[in-house]
C-alpha positions as CSV (number, residue, x, y, z in Angstrom):
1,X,114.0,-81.4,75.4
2,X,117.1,-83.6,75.7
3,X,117.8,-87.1,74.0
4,X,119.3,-89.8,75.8
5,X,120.7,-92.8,73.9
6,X,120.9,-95.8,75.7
7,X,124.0,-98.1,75.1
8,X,124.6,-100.7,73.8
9,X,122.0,-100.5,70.9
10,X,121.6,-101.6,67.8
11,X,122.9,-104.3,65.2
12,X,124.3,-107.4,67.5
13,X,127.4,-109.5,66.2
14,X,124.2,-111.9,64.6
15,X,123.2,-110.0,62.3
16,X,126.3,-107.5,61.5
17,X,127.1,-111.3,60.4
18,X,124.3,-112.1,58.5
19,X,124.2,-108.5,56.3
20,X,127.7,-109.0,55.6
21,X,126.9,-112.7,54.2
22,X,124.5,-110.9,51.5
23,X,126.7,-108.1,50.9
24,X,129.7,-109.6,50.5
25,X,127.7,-113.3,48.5
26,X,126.3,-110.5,46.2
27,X,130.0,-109.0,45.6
28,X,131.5,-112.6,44.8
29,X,128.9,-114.3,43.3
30,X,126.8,-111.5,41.5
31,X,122.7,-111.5,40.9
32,X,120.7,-113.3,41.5
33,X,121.5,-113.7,45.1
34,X,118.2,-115.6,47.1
35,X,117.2,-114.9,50.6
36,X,114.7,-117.5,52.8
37,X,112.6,-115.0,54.6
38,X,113.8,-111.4,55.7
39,X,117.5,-111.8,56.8
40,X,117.1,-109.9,59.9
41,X,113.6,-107.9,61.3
42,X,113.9,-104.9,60.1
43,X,112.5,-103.1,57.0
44,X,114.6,-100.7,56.3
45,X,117.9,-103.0,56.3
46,X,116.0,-105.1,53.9
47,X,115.2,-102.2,51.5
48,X,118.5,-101.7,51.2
49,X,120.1,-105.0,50.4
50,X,116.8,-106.0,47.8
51,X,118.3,-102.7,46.2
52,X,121.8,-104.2,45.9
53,X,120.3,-107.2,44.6
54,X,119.3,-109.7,47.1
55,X,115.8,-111.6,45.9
56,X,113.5,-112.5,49.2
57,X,111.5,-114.9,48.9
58,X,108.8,-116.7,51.7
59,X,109.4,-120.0,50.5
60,X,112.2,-122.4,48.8
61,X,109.9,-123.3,45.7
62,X,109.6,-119.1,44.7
63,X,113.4,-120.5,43.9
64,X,114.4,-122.1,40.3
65,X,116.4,-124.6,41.0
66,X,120.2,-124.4,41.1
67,X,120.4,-121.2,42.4
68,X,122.0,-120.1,45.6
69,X,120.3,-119.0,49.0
70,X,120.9,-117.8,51.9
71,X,119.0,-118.9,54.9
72,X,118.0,-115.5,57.4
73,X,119.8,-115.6,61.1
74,X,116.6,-116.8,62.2
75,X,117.1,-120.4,61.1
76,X,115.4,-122.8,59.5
77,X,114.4,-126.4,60.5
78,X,116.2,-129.3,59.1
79,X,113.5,-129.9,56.6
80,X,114.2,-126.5,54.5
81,X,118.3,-127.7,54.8
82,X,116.9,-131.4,52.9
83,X,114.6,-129.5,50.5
84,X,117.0,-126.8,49.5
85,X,119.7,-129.9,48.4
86,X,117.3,-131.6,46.9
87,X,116.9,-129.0,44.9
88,X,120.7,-128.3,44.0
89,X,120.3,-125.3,46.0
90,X,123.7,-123.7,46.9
91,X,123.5,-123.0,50.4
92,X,125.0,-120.8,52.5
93,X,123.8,-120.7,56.3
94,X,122.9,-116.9,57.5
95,X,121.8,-118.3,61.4
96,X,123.0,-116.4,64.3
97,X,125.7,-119.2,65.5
98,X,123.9,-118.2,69.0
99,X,120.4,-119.7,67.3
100,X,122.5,-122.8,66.0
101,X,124.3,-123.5,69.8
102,X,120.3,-123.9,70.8
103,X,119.3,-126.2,67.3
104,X,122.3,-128.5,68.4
105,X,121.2,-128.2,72.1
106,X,117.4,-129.8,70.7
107,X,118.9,-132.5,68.7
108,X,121.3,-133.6,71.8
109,X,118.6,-133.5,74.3
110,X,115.9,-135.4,72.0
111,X,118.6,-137.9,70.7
112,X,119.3,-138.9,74.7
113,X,115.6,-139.1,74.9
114,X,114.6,-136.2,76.6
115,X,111.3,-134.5,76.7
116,X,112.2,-131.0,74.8
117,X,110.4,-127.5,76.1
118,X,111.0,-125.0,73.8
119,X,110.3,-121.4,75.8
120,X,109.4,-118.7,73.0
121,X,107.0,-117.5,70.6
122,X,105.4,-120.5,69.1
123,X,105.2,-118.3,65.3
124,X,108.7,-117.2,65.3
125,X,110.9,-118.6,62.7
126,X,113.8,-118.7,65.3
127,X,111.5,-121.4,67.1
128,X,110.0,-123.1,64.4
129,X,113.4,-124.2,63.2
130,X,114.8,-125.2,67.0
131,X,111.0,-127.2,67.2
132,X,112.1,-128.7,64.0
133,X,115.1,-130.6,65.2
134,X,113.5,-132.5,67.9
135,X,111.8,-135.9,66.1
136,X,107.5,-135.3,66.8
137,X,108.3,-131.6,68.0
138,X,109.4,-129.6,71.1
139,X,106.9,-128.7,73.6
140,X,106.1,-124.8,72.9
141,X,105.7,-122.8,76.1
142,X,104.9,-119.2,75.6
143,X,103.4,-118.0,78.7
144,X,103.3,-118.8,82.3
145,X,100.0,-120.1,82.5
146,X,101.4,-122.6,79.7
147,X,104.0,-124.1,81.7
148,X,101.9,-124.9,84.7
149,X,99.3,-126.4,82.4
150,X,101.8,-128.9,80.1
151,X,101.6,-132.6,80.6
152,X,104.9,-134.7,79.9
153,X,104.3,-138.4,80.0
154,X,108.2,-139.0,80.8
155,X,108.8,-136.4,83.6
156,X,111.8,-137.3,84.5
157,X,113.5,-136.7,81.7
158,X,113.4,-132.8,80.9
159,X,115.1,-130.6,78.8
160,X,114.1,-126.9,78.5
161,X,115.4,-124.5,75.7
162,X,114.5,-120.6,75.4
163,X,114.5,-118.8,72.2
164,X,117.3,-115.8,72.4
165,X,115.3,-112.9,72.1
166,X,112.5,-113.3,74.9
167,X,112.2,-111.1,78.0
168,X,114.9,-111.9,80.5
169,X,112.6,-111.6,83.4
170,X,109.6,-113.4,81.8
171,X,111.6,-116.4,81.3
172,X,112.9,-116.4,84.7
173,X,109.3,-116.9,86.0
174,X,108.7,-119.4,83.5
175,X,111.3,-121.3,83.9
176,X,110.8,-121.4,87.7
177,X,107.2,-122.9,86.8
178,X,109.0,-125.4,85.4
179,X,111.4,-126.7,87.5
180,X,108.9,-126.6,90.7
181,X,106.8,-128.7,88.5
182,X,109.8,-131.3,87.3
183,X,112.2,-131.2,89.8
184,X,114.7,-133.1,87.6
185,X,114.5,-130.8,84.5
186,X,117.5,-129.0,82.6
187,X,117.8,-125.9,81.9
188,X,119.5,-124.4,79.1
189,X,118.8,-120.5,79.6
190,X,119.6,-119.4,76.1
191,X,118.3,-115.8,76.0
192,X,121.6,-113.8,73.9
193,X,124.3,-111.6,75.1
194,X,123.0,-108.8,73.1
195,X,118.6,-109.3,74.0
196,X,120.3,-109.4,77.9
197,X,122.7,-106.2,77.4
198,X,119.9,-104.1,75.4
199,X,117.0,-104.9,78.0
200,X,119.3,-103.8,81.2
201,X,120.4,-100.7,78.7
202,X,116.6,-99.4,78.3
203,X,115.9,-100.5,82.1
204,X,118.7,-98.0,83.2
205,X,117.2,-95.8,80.4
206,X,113.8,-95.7,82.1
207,X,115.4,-94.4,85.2
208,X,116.4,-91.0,84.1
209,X,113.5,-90.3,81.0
210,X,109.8,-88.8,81.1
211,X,109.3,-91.8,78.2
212,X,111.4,-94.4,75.6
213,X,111.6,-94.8,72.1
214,X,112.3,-98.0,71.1
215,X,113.8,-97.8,67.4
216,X,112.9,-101.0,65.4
217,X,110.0,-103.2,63.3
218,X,107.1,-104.7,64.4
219,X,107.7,-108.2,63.8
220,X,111.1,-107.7,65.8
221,X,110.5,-109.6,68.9
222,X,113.5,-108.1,70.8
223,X,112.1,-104.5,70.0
224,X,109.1,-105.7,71.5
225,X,110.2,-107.1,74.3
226,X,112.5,-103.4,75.0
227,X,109.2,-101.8,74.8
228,X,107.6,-104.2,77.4
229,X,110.9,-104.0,79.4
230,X,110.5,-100.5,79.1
231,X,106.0,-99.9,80.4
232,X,107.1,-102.2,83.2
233,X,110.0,-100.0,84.5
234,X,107.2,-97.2,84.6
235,X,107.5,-95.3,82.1
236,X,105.5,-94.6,79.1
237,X,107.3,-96.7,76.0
238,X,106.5,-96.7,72.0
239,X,107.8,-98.8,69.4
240,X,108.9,-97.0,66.2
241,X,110.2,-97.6,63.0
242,X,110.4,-94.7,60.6
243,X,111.2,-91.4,62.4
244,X,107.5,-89.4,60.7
245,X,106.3,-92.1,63.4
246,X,107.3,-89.9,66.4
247,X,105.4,-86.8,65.4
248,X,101.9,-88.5,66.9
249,X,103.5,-89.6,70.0
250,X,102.1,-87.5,73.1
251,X,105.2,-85.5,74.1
252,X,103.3,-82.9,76.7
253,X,105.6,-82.5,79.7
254,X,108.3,-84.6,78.6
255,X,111.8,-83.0,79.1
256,X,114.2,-86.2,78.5
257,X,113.3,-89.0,75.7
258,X,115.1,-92.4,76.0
259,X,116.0,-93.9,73.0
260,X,117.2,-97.9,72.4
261,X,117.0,-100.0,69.4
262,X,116.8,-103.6,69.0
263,X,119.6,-105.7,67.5
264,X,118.4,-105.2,63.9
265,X,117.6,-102.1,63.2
266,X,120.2,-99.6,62.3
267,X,122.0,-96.8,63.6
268,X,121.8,-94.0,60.6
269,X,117.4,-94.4,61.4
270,X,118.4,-93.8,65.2
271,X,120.1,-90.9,64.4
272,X,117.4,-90.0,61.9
273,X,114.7,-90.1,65.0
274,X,117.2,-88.1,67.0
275,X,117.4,-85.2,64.2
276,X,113.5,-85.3,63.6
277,X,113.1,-84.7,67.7
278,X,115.3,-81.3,67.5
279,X,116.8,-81.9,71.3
280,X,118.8,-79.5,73.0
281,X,121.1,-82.2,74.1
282,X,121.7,-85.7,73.0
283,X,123.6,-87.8,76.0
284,X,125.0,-91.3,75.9
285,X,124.2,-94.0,78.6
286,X,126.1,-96.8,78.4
287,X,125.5,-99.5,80.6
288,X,127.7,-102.0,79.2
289,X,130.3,-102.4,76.4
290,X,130.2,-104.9,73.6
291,X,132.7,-106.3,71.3
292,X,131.6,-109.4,70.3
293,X,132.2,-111.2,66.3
294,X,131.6,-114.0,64.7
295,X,133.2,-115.2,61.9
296,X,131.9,-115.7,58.1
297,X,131.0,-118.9,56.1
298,X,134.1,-120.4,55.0
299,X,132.8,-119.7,51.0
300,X,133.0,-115.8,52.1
301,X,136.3,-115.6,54.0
């Protein structure tokens, strides 16, 4: 059996960012070092930084107050921001400045008085804090079906919004729903560098494998959406997040395994699946580079 790695993979500029902003808050400022929700979707990177230190918690009142948190890439809706300094909370802002560019798209678009569609997964903290910017909420649009079914009283005045992890070619159709149905709606596609560059990675994958592993967590919703990317290319695609995980995967007549992971999950358990797999020879397929940063809070530079 041979191992292909598809390429790019793995931790995006987001949330290289936002494990650095633990690591390096824990280094300056010492224990006990909050966290609003997981910092990224995955486990394992979790694990590690609640071993350096780092205290998650699900909500801001698991928090005495005074203390400092740091609020996951996801980000949070402008009522967390109020109830954290209300509490003396010391802040310091963990969101993927990608997630922010599509919060401070919502509060333009509803402050002009725009009708606001949000396009994502209607639980997902990523889009439970862009709803939250929009005064009375953002229209939620998950599927299809949704967006030839949703009424808007002022139709001529239309803003749509997409969550950055979703499937590039779901949203396509969805979005086409939407503008045949309100001819004079904006569109603001706002699916990420990295979501785009990872699902044309595993669809060039699919090409050349008998079946995909998708490295990553559950509750990741750009693993899932590799894995969907993955079945629809035609070939047979599991999500996995430990690499004991593979052993009950049907491998009968499979001579080359694809693997990709999603933008949080790390390399080392990649590698760890690769070694637990045995292959004859591991090959790279890169489809197309990435060098992307951001920068740190100003109270970490």
């Amino acid at each position: 059996m041979d191992v292909v790695l598809g390429s790019p993979r793995g931790f995006c500029a987001g949330v290289v960012r936002a494990i650095d902003i633990v690591e390096r808050a824990l280094q300056k400022f010492g224990s006990p070092i909050y966290v609003r929700h997981e910092i990224v979707h995955n486990p394992h990177v979790v694990d590690r930084l609640r071993g350096m230190g780092a205290i998650f918690v699900d909500e801001l009142s698991q928090i005495p107050d005074n203390q400092r948190v740091i609020f996951s890439a996801h980000g949070v809706p402008p009522q967390i921001w109020s109830e954290a300094r209300g509490r003396g909370l010391q802040i310091i802002d963990g969101t993927c400045p990608l997630v922010t560019k599509v919060h401070n798209e919502a509060l333009k678009y509803s402050r002009e008085g725009a009708t606001v569609v949000l396009v994502g997964h209607r639980d997902h903290p990523e889009v439970i804090g862009t709803a939250g910017e929009v005064p009375g909420g953002a229209i939620i649009v998950e599927t299809v079906e949704e967006a030839e079914s949703i009424k808007i009283s002022n139709a001529e005045t239309v803003a749509a919004l997409t969550q950055t992890t979703l499937s590039v070619e779901d949203t396509r159709e969805i979005l086409k729903v939407l503008e045949d149905r309100f001819p004079s709606l904006t569109i603001r596609n706002d699916i990420c560098y990295a979501t785009s560059n990872r699902q044309q990675a595993t669809k060039a994958l699919a090409q050349e494998v008998d079946l995909v592993l998708v490295i990553g967590a559950r509750n990741s919703s750009n693993c899932n959406r590799l894995r969907e990317v993955a079945e629809n290319s035609g070939v047979p695609a599991y999500l996995v997040n430990t690499p004991q995980e593979i052993d009950t995967i049907p491998m009968n007549n499979v001579f080359k395994v694809g693997i990709i992971s999603g933008a949080s999950t790390p390399e080392d358990l990649v590698q760890a699946v690769v070694a637990r797999l045995s292959p004859e020879k591991v090959l790279e397929h890169q489809v197309v580079p990435e060098d992307v940063q951001f920068v740190l809070p100003q109270e970490l530079r």
